[in-house]
C-alpha positions in Angstrom: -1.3 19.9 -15.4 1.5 22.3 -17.2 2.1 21.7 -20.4 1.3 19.7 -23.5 3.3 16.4 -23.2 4.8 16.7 -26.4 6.7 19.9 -24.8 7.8 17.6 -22.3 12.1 17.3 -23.3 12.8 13.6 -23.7 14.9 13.0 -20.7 11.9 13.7 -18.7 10.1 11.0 -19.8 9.5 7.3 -20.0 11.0 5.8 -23.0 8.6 2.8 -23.4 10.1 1.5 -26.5 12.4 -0.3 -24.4 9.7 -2.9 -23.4 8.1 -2.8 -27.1 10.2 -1.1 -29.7 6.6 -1.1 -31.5 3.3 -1.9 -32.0 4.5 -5.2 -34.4 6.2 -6.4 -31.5 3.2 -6.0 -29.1 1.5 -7.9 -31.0 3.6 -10.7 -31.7 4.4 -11.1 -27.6 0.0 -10.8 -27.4 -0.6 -13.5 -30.0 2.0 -15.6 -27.9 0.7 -14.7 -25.1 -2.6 -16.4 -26.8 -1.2 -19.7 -27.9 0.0 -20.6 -24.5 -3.5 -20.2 -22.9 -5.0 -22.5 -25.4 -2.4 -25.2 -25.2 -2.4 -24.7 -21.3 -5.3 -27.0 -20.5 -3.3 -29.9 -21.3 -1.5 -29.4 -18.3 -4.4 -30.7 -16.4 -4.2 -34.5 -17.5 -0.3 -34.2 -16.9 0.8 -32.4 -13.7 0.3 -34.6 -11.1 1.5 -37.7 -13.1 5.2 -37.4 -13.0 7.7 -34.9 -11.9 8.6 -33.8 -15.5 4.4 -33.1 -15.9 4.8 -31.0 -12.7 7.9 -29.1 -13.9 6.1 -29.0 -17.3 3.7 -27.0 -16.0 4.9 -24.9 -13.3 7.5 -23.8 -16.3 4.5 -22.6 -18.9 2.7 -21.2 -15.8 6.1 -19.0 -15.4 6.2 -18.3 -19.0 3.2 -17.7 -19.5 2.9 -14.9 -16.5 6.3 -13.7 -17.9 4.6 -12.3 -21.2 1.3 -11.5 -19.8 3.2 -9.1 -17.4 5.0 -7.3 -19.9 2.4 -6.8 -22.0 0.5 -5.0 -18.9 2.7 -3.0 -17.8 3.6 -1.7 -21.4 -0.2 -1.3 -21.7 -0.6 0.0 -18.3 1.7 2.9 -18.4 0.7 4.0 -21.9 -2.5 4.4 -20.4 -1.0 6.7 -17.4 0.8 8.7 -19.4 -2.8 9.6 -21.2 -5.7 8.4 -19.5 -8.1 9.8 -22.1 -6.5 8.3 -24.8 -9.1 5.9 -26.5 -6.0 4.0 -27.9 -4.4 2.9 -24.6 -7.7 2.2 -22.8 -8.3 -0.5 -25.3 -5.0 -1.7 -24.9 -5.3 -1.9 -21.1 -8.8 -3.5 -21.4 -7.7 -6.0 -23.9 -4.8 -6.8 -21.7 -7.4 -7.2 -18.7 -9.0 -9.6 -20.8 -5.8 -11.7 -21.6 -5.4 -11.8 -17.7 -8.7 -13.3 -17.0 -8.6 -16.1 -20.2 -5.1 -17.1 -18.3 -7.1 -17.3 -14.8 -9.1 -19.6 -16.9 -7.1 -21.5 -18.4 -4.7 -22.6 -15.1 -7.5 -22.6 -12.8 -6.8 -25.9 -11.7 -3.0 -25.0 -11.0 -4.0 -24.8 -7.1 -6.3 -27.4 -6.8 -3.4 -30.2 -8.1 -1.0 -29.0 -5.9 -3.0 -28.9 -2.7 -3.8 -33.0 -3.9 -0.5 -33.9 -3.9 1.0 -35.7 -1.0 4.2 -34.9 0.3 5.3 -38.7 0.1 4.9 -38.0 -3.9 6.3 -34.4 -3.9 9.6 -35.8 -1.9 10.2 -38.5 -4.2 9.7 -35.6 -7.4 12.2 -33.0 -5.9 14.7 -35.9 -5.4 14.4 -37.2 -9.4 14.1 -33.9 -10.7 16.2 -30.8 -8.2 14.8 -28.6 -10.5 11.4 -28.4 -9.3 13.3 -26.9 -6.0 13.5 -23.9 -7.8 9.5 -24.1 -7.6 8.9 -25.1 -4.1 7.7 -21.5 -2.4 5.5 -21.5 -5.0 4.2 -25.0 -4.7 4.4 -24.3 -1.0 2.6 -21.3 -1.1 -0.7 -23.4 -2.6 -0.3 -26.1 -0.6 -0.7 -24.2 2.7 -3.8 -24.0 2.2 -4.9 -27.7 2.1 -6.2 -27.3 5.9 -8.7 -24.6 4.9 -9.6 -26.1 1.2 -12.8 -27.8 0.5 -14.0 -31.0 -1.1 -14.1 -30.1 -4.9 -18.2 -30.2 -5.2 -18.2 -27.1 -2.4 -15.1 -25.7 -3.8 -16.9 -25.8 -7.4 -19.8 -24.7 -5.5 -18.6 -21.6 -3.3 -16.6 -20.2 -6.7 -20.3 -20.0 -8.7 -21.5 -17.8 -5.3 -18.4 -15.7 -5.5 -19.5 -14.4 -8.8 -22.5 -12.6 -6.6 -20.6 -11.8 -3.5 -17.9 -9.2 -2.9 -19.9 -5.6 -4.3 -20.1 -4.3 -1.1 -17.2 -1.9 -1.8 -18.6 -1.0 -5.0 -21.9 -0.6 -3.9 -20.6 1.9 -1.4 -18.2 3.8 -3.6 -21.5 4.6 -6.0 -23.1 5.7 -3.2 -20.7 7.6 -1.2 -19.1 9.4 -4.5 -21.8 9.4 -6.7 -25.1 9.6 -5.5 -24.9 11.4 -2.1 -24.6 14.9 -1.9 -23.0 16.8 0.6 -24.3 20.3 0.1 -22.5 23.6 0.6 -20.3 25.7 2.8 -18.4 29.1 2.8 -15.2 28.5 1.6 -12.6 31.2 3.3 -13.4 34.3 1.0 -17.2 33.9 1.9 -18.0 32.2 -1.4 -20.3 29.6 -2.0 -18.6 26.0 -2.4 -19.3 22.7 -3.2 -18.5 20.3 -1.1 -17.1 16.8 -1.7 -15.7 13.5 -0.4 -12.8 14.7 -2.6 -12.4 18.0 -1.1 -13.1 17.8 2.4 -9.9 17.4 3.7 -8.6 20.3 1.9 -11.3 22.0 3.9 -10.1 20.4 6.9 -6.4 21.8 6.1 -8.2 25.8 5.8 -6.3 28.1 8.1 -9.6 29.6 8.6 -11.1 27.6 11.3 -14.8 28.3 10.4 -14.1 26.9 7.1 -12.6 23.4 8.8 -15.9 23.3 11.0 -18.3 24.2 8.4 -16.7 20.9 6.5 -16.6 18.5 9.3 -20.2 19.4 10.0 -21.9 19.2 7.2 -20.2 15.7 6.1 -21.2 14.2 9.5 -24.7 15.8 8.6 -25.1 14.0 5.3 -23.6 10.7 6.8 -25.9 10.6 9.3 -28.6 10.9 7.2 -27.8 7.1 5.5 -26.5 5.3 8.8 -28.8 2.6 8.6 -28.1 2.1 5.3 -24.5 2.3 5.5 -24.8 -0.2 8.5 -27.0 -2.7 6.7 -24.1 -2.5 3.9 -21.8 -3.2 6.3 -23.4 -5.9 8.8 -23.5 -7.7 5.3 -20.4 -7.2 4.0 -18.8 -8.5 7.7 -21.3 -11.7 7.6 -20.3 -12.7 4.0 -16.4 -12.8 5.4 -16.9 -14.4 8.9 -19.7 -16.7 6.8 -17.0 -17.8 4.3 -13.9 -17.8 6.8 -16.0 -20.0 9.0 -17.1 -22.6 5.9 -13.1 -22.5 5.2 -12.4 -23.6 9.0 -10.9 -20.5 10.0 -11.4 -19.8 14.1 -11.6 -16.3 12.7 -12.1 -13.7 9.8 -9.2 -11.9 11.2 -7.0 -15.3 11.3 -8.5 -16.2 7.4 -7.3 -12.6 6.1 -3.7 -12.8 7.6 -3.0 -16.4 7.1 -3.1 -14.9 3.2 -0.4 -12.5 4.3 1.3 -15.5 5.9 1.6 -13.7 9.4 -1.0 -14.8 12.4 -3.3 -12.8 14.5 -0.3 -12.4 16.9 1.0 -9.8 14.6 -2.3 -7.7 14.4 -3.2 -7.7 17.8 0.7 -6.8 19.0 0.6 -3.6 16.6 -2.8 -2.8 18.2 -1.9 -3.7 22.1 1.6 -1.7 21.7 0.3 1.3 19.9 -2.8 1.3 23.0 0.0 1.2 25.4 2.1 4.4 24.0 -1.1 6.8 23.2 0.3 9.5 25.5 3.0 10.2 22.6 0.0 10.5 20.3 -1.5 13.0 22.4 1.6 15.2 22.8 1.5 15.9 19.3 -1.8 17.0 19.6 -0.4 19.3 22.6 1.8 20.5 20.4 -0.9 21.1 17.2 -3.2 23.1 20.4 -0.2 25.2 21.2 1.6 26.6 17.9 -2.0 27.1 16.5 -2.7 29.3 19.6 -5.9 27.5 20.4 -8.0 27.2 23.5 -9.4 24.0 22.5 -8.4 21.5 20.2 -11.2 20.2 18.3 -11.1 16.9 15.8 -12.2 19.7 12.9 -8.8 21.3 13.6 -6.8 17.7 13.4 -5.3 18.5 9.5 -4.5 21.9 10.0 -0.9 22.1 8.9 1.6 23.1 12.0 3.1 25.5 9.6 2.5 26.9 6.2 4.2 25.7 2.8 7.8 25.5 2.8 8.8 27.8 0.1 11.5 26.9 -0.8 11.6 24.7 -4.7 13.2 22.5 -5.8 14.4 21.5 -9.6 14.0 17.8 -10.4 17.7 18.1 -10.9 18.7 18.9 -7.9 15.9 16.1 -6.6 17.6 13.9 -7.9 20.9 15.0 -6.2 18.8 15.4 -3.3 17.9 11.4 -3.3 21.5 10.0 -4.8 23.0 11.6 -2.1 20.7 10.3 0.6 21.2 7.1 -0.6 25.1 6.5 -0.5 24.6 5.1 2.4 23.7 1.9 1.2 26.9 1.2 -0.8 28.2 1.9 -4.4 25.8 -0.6 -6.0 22.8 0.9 -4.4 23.4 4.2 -5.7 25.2 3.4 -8.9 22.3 1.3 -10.0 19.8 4.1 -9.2 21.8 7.0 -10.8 21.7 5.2 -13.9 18.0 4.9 -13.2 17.4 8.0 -12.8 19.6 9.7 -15.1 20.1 7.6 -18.1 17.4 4.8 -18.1 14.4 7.0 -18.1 12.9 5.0 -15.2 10.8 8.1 -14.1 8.0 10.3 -16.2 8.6 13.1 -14.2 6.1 16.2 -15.1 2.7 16.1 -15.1 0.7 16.6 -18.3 -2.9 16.9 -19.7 -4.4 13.6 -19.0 -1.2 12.3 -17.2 -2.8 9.6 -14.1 -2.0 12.0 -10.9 -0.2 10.7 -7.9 3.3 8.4 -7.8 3.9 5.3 -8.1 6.9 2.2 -9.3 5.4 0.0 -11.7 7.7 -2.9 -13.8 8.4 -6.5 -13.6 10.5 -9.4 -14.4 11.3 -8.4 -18.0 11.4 -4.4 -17.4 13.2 -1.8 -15.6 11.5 -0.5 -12.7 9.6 2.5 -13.8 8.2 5.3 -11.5 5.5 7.8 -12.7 5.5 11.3 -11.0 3.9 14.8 -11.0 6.8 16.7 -10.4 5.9 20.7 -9.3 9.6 21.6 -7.2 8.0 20.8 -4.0 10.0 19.9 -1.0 7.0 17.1 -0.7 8.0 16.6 -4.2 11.2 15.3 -3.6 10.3 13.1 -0.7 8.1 11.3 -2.9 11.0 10.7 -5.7 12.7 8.5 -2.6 10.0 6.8 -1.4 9.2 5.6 -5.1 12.7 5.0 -5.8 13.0 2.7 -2.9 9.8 0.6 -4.2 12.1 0.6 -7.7 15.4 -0.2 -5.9 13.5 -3.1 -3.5 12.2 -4.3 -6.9 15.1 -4.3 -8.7 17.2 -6.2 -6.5 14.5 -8.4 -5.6 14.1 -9.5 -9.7 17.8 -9.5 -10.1 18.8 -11.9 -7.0 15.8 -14.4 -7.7 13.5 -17.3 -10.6 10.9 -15.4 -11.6 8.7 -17.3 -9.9 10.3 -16.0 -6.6 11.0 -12.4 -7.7 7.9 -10.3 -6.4 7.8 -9.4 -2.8 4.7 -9.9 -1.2 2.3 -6.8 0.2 3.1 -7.4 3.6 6.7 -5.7 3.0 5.8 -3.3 0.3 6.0 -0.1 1.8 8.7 -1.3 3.7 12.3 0.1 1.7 10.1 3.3 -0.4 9.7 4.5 3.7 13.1 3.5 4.6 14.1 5.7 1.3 11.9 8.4 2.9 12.7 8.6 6.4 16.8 8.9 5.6 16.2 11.3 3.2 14.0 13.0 5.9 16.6 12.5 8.4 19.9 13.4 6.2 18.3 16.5 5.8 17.6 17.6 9.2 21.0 17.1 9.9 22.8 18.8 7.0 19.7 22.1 6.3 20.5 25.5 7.5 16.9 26.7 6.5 14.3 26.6 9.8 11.8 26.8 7.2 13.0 23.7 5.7 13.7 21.5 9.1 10.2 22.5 10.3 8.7 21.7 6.5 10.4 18.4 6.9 9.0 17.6 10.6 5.8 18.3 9.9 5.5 16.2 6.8 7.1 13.2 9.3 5.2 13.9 12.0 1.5 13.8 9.5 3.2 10.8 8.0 3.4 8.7 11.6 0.4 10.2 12.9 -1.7 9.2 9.9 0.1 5.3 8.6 1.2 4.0 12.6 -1.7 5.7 14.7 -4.6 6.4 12.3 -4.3 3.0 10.2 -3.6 1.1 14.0 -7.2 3.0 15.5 -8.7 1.8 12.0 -7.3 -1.9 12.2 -8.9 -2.0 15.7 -11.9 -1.1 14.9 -12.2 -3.5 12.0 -11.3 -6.6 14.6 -13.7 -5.4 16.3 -16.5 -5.5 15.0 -15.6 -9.1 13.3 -15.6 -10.7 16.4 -19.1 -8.6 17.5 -20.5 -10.5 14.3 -19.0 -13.6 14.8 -20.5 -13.7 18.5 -23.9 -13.0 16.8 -24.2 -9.5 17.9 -26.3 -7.8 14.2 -23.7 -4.7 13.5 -26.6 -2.0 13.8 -25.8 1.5 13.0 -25.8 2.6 17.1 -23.7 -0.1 17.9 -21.2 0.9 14.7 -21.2 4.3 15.7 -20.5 3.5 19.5 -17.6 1.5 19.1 -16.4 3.9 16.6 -16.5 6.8 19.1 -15.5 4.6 21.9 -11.9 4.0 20.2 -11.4 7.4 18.7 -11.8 9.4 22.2 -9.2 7.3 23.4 -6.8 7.7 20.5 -7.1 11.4 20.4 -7.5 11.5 24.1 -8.3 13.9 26.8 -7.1 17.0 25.0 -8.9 16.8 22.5 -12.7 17.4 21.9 -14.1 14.9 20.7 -16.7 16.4 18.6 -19.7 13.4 18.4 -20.1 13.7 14.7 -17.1 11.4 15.3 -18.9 8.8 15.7 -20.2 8.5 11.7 -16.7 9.1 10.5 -16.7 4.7 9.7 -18.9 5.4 6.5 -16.5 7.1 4.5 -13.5 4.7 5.4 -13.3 3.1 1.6 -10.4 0.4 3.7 -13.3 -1.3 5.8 -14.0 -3.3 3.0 -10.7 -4.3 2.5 -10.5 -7.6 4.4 -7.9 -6.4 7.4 -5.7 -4.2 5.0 -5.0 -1.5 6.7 -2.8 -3.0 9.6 -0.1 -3.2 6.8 0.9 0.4 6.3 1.0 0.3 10.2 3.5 -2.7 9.7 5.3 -1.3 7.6 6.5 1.9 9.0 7.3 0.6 12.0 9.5 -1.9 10.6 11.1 0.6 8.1 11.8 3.2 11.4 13.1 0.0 13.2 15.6 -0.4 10.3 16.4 3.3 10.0 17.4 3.1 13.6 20.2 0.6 13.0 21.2 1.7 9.4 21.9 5.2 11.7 23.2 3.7 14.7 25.6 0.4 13.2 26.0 2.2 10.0 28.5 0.1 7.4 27.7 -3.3 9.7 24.4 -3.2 9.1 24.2 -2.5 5.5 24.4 -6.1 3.9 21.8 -7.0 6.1 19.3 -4.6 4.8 20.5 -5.2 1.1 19.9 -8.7 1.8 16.4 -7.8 2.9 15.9 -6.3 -0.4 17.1 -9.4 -2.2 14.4 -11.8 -0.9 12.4 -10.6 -3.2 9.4 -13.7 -2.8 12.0 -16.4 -1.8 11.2 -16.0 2.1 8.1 -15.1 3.6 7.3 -11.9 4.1 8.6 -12.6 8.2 11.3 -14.5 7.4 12.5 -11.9 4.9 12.3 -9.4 7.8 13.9 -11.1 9.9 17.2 -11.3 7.2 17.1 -7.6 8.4 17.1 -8.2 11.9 13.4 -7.2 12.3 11.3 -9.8 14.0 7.7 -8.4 13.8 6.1 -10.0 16.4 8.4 -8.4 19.0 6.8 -5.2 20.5 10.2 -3.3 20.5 9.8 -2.5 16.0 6.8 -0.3 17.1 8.2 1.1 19.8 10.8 1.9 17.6 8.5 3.9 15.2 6.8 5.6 18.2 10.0 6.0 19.6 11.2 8.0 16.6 7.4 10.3 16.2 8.3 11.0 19.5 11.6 12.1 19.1 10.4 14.0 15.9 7.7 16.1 18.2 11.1 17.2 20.1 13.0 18.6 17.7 9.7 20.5 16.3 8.7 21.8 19.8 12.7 23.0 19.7 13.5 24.9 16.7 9.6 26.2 16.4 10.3 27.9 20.2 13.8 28.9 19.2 12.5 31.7 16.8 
């Protein structure tokens, strides 16, 4: 927090009036928004009688999402840019509202799809072409015919969802608000509070009593509640093997990636290549033991930062010069598109302000600009995070300009994919062109924590979590002992025989939030490795390449998330994209070990 918003100069700022030039106009979209959701119904009787009923539909469902969208986002980043404002909660929580009446008003959208036969849907898409223009999205329902119950037990199993799913919620109360973690020394010998929230800022303390005097006392309190936190999860693991298994699923693990439309294949390829290439993992950790002059490398000592803050700052002028230029490389329309973004369109809210959401993130959709919310301070950090977000914006944009709205949203599989490619040439650019040391070992060591923690971390995570599935799903009771043993058993051999593994390891899996996010960590894995694969061929086939990335970012939802890859060149079930990414932490640990010993 700096400043008042209101001292905040215009040009630094969203300009929201260009979604809603007021609140009469709001309203009007709103009480639209409203008349479509009780005349949707109708659809019910209709859809599956004819092709124009079908294209009927499917063209209100569009429509309908269309305004609803709009009127979130608008609501959405009001509420950002002041998150005590009374005012813009209520709008966000009526627009939550609006959400769930249009849930319940199309909830038989799926249902008539997956009952059509293809015999019928052939002979619609040859009377009316138009409903082509729906077919991913028809598809995408229809998929799921194989793992889709008779209507009783569908009816059934959506009344037991209403009572199934708290686990994470249940866990987040307890972990955030009811437990309490007690007190350490923080480095100047005071007396410190100490937090979920915290503790890794602990964990980053150059004074290494302080990091151990955190990692202790967590484990502590943790251990305290294992049984509960294993009952919590045992549970948690039966209700999603329990449900995959009524569905027809041979797995959870295949239930929760068939939703991502990839295949176990995927998953246990990150997890099996990653296994094979640990020693590059632990010559990092070689390299963390050495500059920090250590005897022995202990997992309290794992966040210590390799160097201190770069101090160097940066305006949010030249930030933006920063990422325009890095960006160049992708053509004239690329960077022409985000210039304007950036310097005319107020797509970003740059500084932060009292009561301003903290973090970064793009936001928009079909019917707005892309818009990215920031904290700005002049960090080199700082201006990392203005390309990663501007390559969600640019992936966005293109994606919403080249495709039907009901094609135009890229799925989660591929999200972080162009916001890291964004990164890593910007990253990369300016290794090659800084004359600072400062700066070049600033911008290592933030690459270097950013493999370490989204391949290897998120990959050592993703194991575990297939894991213990399939120990449920053989009928082995997920006990706290057996939780904390497989735990401990995959960590020692990620961090391997350099480092200590200290046992209060073993509890770490009960403050892991991502456990209870049915198999969603493996993405960010994904992810950067196939945003390194492409960086490696933008840098090595330079202007060749180019249209095929661009085309990548034109997909949009028109192409599974694979097949969308694969426009790119990146086929994601070949080992080689994580070698790739391994390939370049590797190569990053080099030129740190280099111009750190060339002093």
């Amino acid at each position: 927090m700096t400043e008042n918003r209101a001292d905040i100069p215009a040009k630094y700022k969203w300009d929201l009036t260009a979604i809603y030039a007021d609140a009469d106009a709001f309203e009007a979209d709103f009480k639209r928004a409203g008349e479509l959701i009780s005349q949707f119904p109708a659809h019910e009787a209709t859809m599956t009688k004819s092709a124009a009923g079908l294209l009927a539909a499917l063209n209100d469902s569009v429509a309908l999402d269309r305004i609803i969208s709009k009127l979130y986002v608008y609501a959405s980043l009001s509420s950002d840019l002041d998150t005590s404002d009374n005012g813009a909660l209520a709008l966000k929580g009526r627009m939550m509202n609006l959400a769930s009446d249009a849930g319940a008003a199309s909830y038989f959208m799926s249902p008539a799809l997956i009952a059509l036969d293809d015999e019928t849907l052939d002979r619609w898409y040859a009377e009316c072409p138009e409903l082509k223009s729906f077919e991913r999205t028809i598809d995408g329902s229809r998929r799921y015919k194989k793992f889709t119950l008779s209507d009783e037990n569908e009816k059934l199993l959506a009344h037991l969802r209403r009572a199934m799913g708290g686990h994470s919620g249940i866990r987040s109360v307890f972990a955030n608000a009811d437990l309490d973690y007690g007190y350490i020394k923080g480095e100047n010998g005071e007396r410190t509070h100490l937090t979920d929230a915290n503790y890794v800022t602990f964990l980053m303390s150059a004074d290494r009593r302080v990091r151990r005097a955190a990692f202790k006392k967590m484990y502590e309190t943790y251990k305290q509640f294992g049984n509960t936190f294993a009952a919590l999860m045992n549970d948690y693991v039966k209700e999603r093997t329990t449900v995959s298994k009524v569905r027809g699923y041979d797995t959870s693990l295949q239930c929760s990636v068939f939703a991502d439309e990839v295949t176990p294949v995927i998953y246990n390829t990150l997890i099996d290549t990653v296994n094979e290439n640990l020693p590059v993992l632990y010559d990092y950790y070689k390299l963390k033991k050495e500059v920090l002059g250590l005897s022995q490398y202990h997992l309290y000592d794992i966040y210590t930062p390799l160097i201190g803050e770069c101090t160097k700052t940066y305006t949010y002028e030249e930030a933006v010069d920063e990422v325009l230029d890095a960006v160049k490389i992708f053509g004239a329309e690329y960077h022409d598109i985000l210039s304007a973004g950036l310097k005319e369109k107020h797509w970003v809210d740059v500084y932060p302000n009292r009561g301003k959401r903290s973090g970064a993130y793009s936001s928009g959709c079909y019917d707005t600009e892309p818009y990215m919310l920031l904290n700005y301070t002049n960090t080199l950090e700082d201006v990392s995070t203005l390309a990663h977000e501007a390559g969600h914006s640019m992936h966005s944009y293109f994606s919403r300009k080249h495709n039907t709205p009901q094609d135009s949203e890229y799925t989660i599989f591929v999200a972080e994919v162009a916001s890291t490619v964004n990164e890593l040439i910007f990253a990369h650019k300016k290794l090659r062109t800084s004359d600072s040391r400062e700066e070049k070992l600033a911008i290592l060591n933030q690459l270097l924590e950013t493999y370490k923690g989204t391949l290897f971390r998120q990959t050592m995570f993703a194991e575990f979590e297939r894991d213990i599935h399939a120990m449920s799903e053989a009928g082995q009771p997920l006990t706290r002992d057996l939780l904390c043993e497989k735990y401990y058993e995959i960590v020692k051999r990620y961090f391997g025989p350099g480092v200590v593994c200290d046992s209060d390891i073993a509890y770490e899996w009960m403050r892991i939030p991502h456990f209870y996010m049915f198999f969603y960590v493996y993405k960010y894995a994904t992810c950067i490795s196939a945003a390194s694969s492409i960086v490696k061929r933008i840098e090595s086939e330079g202007d060749a390449y180019i249209p095929q990335y661009l085309a990548f970012l034109r997909c949009g939802g028109s192409k599974s998330p694979l097949d969308s890859l694969k426009v790119a060149g990146i086929d994601m079930s070949d080992p080689a994209v994580i070698k790739d990414a391994i390939s370049d932490f590797a190569d990053t640990i080099r030129q740190f070990r280099e111009i750190y010993n060339n002093k």
